[in-house]
N, CA and C atoms as a LAMMPS dump frame, in Angstrom:
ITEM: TIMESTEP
0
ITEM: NUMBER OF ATOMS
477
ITEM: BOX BOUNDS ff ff ff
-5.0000000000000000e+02 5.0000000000000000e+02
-5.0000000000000000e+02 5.0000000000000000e+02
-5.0000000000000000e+02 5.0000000000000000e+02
ITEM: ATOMS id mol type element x y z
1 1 1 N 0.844 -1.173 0
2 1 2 C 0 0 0
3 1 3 C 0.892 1.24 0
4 2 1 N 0.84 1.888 -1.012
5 2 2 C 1.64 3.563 -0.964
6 2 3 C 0.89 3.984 -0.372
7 3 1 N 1.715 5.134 0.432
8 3 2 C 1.485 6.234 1.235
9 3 3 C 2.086 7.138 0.864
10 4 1 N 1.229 8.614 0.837
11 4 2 C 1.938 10.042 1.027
12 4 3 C 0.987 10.851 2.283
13 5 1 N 2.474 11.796 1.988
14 5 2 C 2.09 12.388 3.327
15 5 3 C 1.896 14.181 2.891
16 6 1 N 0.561 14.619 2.599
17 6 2 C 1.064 16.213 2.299
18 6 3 C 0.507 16.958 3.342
19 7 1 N 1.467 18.145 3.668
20 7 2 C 1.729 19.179 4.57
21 7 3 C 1.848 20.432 4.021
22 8 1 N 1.43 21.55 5.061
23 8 2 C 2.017 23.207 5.091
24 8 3 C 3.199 23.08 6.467
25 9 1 N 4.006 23.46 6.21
26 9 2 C 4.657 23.914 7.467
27 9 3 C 5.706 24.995 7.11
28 10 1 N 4.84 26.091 7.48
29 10 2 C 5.877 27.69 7.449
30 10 3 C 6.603 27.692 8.571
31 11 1 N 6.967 27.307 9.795
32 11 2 C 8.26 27.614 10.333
33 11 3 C 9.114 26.267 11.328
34 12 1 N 8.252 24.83 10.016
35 12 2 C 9.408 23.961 10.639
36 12 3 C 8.389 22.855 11.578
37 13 1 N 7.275 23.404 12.383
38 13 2 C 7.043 22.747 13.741
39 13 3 C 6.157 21.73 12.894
40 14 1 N 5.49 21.736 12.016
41 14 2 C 4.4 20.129 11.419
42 14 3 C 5.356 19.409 10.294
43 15 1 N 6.618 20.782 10.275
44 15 2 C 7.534 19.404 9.269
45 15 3 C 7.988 18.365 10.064
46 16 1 N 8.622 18.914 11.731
47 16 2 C 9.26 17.864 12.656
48 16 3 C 8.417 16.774 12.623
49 17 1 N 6.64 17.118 13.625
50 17 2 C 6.118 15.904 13.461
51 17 3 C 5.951 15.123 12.025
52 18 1 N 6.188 15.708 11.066
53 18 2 C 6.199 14.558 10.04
54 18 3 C 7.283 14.229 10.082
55 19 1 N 8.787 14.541 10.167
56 19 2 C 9.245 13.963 9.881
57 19 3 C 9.604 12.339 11.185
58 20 1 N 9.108 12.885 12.701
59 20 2 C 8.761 11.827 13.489
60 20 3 C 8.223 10.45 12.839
61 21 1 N 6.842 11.229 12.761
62 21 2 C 6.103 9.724 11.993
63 21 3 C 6.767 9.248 10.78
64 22 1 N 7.414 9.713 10.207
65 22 2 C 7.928 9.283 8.96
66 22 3 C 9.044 8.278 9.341
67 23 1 N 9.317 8.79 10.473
68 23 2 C 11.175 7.559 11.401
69 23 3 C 10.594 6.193 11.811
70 24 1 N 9.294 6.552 12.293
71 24 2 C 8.417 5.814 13.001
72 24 3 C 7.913 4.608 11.776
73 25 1 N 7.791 4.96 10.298
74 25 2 C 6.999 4.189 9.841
75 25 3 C 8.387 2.93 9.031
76 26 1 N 7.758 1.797 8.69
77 26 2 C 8.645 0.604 8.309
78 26 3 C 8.493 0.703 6.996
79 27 1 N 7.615 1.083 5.912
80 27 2 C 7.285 1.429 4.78
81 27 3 C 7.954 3.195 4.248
82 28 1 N 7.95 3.189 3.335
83 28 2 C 8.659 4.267 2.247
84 28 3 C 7.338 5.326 1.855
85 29 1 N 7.351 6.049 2.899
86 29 2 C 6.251 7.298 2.049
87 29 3 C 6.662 8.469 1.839
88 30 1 N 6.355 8.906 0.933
89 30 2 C 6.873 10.16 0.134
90 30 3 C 6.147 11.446 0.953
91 31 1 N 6.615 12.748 1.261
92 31 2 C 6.307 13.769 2.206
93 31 3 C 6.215 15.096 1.391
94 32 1 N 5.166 15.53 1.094
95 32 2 C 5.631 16.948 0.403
96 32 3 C 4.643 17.823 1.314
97 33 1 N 5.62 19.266 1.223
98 33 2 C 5.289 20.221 2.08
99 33 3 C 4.863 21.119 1.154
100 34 1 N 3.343 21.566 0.738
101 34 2 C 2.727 22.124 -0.506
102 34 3 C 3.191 23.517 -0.19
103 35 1 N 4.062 24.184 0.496
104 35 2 C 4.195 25.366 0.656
105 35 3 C 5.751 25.362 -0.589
106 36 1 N 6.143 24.152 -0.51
107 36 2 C 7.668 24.404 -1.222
108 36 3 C 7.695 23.292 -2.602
109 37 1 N 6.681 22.267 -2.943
110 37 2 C 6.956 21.608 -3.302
111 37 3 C 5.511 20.853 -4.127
112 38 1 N 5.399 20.305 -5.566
113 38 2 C 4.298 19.883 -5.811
114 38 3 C 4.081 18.524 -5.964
115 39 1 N 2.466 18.692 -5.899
116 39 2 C 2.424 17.562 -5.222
117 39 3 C 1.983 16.441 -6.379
118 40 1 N 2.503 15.369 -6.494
119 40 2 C 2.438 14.435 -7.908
120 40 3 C 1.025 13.787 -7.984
121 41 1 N 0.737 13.036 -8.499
122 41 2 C -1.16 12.263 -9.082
123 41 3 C -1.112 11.474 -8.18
124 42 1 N -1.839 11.519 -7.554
125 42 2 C -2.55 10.826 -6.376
126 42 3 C -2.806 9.205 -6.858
127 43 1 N -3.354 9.267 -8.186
128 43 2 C -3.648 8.029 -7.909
129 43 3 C -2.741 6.685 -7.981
130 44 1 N -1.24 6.963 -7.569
131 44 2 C -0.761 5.912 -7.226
132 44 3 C -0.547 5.479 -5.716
133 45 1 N -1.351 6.298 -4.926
134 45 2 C -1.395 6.062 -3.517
135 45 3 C -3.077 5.721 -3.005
136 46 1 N -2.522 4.745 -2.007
137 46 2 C -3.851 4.386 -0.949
138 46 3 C -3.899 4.88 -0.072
139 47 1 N -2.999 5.567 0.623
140 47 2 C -2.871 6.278 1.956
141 47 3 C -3.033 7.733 1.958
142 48 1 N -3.652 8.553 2.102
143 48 2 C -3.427 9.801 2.05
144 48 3 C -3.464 10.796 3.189
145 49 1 N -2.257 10.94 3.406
146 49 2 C -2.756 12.131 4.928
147 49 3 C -1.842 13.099 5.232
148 50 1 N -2.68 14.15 5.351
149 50 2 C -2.827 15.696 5.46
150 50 3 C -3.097 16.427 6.645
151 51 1 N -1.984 17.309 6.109
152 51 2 C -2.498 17.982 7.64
153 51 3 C -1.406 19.405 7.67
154 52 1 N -1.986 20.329 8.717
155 52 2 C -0.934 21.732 8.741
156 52 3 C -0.895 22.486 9.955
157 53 1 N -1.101 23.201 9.936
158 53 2 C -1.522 24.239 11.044
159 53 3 C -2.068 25.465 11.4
160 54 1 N -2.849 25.436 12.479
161 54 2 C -3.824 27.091 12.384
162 54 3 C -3.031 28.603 12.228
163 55 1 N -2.857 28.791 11.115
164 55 2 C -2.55 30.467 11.012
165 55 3 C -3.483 31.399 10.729
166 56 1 N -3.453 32.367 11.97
167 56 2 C -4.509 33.557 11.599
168 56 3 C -5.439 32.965 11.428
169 57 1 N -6.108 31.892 12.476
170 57 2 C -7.081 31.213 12.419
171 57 3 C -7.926 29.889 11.274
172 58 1 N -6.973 29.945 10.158
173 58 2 C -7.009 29.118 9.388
174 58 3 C -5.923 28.276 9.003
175 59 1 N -5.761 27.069 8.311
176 59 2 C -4.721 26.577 7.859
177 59 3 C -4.287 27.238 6.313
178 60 1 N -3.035 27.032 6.098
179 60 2 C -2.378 27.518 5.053
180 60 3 C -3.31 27.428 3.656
181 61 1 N -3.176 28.772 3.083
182 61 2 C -3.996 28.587 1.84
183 61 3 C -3.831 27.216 0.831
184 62 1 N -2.228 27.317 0.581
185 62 2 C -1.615 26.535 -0.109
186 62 3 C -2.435 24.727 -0.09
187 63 1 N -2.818 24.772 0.963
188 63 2 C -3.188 23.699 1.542
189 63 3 C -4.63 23.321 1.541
190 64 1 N -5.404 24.632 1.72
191 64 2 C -6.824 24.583 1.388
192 64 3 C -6.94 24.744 0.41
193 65 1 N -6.006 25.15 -1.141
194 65 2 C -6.594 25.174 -2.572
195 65 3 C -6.068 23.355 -2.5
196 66 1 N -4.772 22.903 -2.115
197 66 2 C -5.048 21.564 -2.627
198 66 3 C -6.551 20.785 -2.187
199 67 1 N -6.853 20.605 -1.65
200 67 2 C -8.105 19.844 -0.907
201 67 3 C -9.308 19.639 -1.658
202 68 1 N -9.348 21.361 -1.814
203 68 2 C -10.572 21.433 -2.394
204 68 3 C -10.31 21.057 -3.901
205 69 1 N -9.153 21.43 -4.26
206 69 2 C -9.202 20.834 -5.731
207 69 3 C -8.946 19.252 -6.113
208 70 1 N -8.696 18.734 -4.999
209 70 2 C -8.48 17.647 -5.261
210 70 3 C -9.822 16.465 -4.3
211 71 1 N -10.616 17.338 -3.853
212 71 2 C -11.466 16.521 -2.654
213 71 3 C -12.116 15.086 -3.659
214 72 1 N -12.376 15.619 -5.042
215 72 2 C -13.308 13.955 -5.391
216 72 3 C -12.295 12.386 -5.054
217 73 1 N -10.982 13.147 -5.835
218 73 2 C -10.225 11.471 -5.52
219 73 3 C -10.038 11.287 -4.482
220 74 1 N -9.609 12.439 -2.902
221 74 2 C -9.095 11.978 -1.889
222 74 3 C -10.91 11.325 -1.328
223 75 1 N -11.882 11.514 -1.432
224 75 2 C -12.732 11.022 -1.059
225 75 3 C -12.764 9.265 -1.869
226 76 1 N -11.843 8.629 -2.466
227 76 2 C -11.529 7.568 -2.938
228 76 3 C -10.062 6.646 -2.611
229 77 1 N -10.089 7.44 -1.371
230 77 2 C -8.698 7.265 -0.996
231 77 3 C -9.015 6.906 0.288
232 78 1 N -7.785 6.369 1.491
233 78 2 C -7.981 6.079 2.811
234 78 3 C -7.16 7.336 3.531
235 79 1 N -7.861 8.646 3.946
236 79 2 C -7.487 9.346 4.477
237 79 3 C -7.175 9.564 5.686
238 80 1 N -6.319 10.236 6.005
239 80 2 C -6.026 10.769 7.409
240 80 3 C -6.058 11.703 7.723
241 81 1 N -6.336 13.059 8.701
242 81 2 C -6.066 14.057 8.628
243 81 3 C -5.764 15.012 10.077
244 82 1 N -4.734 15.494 10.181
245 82 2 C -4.198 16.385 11.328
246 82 3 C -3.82 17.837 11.279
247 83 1 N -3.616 18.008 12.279
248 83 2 C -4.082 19.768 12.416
249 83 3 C -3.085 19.982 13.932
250 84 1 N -2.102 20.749 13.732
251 84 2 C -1.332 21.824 14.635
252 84 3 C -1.88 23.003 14.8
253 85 1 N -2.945 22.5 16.167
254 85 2 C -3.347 24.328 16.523
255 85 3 C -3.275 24.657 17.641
256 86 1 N -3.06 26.346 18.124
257 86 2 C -3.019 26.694 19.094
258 86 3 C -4.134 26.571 20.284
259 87 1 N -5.051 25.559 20.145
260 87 2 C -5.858 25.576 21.263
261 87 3 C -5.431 23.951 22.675
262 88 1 N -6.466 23.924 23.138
263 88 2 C -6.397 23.175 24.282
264 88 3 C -8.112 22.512 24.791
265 89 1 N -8.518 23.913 24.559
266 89 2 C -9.909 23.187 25.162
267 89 3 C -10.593 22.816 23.835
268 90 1 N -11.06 21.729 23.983
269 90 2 C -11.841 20.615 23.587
270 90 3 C -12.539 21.226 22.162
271 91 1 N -13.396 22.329 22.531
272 91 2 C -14.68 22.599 21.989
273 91 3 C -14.26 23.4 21.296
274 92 1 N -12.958 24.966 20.996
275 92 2 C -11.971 25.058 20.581
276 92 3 C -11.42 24.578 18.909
277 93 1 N -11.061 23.323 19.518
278 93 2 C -10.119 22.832 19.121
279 93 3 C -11.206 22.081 17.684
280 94 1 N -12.194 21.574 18.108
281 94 2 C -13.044 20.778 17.356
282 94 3 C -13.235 21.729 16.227
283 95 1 N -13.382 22.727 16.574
284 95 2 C -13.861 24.147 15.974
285 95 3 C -13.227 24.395 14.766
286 96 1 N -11.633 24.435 15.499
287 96 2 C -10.115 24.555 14.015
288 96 3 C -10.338 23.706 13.401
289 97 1 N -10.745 22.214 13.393
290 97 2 C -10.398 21.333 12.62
291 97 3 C -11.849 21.002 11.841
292 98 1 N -13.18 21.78 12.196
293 98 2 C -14.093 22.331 11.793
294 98 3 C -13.917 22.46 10.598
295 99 1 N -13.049 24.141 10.784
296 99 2 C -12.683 25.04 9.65
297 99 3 C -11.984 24.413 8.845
298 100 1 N -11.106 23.854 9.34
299 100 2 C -9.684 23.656 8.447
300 100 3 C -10.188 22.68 7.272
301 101 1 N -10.539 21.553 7.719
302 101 2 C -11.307 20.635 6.487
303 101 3 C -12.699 20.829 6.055
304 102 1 N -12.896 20.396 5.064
305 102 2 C -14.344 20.186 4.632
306 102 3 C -15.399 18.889 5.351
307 103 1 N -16.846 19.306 5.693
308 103 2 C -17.309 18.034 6.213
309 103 3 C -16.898 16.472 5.709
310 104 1 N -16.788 16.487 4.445
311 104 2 C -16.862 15.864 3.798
312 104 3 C -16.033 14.872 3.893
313 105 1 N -14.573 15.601 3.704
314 105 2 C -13.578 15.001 3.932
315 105 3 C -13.308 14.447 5.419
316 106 1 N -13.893 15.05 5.984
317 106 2 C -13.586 14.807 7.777
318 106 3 C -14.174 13.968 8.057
319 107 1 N -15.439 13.106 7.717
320 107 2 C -16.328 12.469 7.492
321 107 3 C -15.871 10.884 6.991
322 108 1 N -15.293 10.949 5.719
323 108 2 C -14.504 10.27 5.133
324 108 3 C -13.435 9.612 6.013
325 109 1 N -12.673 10.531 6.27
326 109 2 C -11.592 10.606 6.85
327 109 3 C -11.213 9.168 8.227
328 110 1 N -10.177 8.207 8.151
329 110 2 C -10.365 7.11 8.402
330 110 3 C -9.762 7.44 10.402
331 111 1 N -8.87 8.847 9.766
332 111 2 C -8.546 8.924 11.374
333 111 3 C -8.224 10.457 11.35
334 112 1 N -8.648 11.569 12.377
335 112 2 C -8.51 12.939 12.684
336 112 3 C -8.151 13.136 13.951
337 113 1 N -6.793 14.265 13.817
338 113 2 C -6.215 14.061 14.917
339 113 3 C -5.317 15.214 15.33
340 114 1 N -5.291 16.239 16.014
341 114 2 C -4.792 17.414 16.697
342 114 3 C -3.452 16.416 17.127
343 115 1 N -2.274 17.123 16.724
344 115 2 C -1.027 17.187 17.3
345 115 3 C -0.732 18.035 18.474
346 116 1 N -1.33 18.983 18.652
347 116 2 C -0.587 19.904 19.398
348 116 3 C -0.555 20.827 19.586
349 117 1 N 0.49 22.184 19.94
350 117 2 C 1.134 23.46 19.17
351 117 3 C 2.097 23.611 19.215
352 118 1 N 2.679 24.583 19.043
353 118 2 C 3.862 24.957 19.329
354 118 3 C 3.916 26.213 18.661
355 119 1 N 4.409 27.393 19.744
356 119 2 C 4.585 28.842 19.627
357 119 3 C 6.039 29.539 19.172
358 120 1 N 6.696 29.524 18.074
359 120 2 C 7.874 29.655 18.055
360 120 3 C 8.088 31.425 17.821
361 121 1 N 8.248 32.233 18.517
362 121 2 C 7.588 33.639 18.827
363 121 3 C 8.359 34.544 18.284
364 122 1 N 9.978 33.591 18.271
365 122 2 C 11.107 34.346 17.6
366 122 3 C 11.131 34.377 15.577
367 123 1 N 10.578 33.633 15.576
368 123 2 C 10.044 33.354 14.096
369 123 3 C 8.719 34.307 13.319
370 124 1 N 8.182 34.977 14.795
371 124 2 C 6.792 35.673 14.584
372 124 3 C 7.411 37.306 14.457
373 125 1 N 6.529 37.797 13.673
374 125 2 C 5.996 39.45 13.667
375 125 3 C 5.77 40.341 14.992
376 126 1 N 6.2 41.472 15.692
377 126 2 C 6.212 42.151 16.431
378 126 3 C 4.097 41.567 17.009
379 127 1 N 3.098 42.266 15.944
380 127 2 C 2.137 41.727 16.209
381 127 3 C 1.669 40.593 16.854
382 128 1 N 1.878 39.656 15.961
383 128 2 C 1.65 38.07 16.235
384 128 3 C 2.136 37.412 17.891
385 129 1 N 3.165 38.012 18.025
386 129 2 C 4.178 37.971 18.973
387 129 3 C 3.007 38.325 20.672
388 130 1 N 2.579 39.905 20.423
389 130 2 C 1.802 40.246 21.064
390 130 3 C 0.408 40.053 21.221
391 131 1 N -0.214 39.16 20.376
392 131 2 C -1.501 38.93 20.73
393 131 3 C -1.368 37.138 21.059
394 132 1 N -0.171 36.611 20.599
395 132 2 C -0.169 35.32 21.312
396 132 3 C 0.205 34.957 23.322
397 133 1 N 0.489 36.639 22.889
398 133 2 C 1.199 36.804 24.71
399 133 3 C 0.419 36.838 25.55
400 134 1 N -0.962 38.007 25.165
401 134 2 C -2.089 38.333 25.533
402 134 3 C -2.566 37.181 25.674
403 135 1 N -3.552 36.69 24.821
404 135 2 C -4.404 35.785 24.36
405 135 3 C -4.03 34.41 24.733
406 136 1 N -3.04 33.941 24.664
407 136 2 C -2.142 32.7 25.021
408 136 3 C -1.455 32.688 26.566
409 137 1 N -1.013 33.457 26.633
410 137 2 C 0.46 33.359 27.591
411 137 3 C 1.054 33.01 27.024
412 138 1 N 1.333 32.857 26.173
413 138 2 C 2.505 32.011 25.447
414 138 3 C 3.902 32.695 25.233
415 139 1 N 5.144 31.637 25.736
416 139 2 C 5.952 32.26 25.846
417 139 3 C 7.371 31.531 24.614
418 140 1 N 8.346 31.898 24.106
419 140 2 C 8.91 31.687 23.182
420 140 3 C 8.65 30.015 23.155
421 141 1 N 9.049 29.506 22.363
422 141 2 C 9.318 27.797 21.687
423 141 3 C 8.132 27.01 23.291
424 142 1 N 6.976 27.633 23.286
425 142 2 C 5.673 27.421 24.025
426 142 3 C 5.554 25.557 23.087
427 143 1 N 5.92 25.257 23.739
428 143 2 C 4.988 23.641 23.017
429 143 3 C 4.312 22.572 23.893
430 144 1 N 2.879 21.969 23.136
431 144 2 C 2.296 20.598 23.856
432 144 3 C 2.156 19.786 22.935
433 145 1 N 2.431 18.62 22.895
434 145 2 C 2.776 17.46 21.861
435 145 3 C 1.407 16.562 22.412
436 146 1 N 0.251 16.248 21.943
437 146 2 C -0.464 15.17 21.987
438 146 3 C 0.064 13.987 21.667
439 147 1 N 0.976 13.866 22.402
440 147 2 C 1.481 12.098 22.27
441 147 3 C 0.533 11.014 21.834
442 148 1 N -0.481 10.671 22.656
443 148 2 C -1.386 10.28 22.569
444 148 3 C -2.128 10.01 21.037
445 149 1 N -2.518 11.397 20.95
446 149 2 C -3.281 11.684 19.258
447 149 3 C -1.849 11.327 18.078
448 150 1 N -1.169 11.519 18.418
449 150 2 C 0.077 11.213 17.655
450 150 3 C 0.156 9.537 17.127
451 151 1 N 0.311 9.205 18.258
452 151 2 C 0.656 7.531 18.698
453 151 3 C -0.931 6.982 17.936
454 152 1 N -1.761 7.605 17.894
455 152 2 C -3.184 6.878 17.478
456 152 3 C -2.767 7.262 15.878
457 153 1 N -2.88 7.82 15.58
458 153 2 C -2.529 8.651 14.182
459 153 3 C -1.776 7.291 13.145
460 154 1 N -0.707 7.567 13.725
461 154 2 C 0.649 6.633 13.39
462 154 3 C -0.135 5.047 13.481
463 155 1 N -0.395 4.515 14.244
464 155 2 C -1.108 3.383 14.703
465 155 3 C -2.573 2.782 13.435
466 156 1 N -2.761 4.455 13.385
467 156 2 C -4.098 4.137 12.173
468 156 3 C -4.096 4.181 10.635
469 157 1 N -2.913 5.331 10.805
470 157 2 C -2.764 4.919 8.913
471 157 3 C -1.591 4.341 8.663
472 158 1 N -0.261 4.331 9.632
473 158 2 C 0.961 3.784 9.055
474 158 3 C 1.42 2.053 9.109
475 159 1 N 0.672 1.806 10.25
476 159 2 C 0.393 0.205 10.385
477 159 3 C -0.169 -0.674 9.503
């Protein structure tokens, strides 16, 4: 069974966890990060899973034009899908990953699964910086790793 793995990651933190699960897996899957890199015809893969992180309350454009342009085949596919966002509480969090995908796909979708966050502040805009301080507390390289959602993730599509 091929697997790919496509991603946004603007400053590094959803490339690490991929590249985790990627150490983690015994099979050969190909990783592209749609912010730097395109992404080849799907239909030589069974595995498909996606995922990025909440910026400015949404995930990366780059990432929401693939989806939607591609939603009929990945709805013919065995999907996965994860999401790096800055929340914690529950109801929150359901919310980002709401937005971020389409029902459809989420629906589909064989396993959905919040990683985490991680606040890297030195990488951020004077702005950004200050309303994550406010709003967050959040303080430089701020991170929580859902081990857990991770370990299920890995467990559900890479096994």
């Amino acid at each position: 069974m091929e697997s790919i793995m496509i991603y946004a990651s603007n400053d590094g933190t959803v490339e690490n966890i991929v590249r985790r699960l990627l150490m983690k897996s015994k099979e050969e899957i190909l990783s592209i990060n749609v912010l730097k890199e395109e992404v080849p015809n799907l239909d030589d893969y069974d595995n498909v899973m996606i995922g990025g992180s909440i910026y400015h309350g949404k995930i990366q454009k780059q990432l929401t034009k693939f989806i939607h342009g591609h939603l009929q085949i990945l709805l013919t596919k065995r999907v996965g899908l994860f999401l790096y966002a800055g929340e914690t509480e529950k109801e929150k969090v359901a919310a980002a990953f709401d937005q971020a995908f389409p029902e459809v796909l989420r629906n589909h979708s064989v396993c959905n699964e919040i990683f985490g966050y991680s606040y890297q502040l030195h990488d951020m805009n004077l702005f950004e910086k200050m309303f994550l301080k406010r709003a967050k507390g959040a303080t430089d390289h701020d991170t929580w790793l859902n081990e857990t959602g991770i370990e299920h993730f890995f467990k559900t599509m890479l096994i």
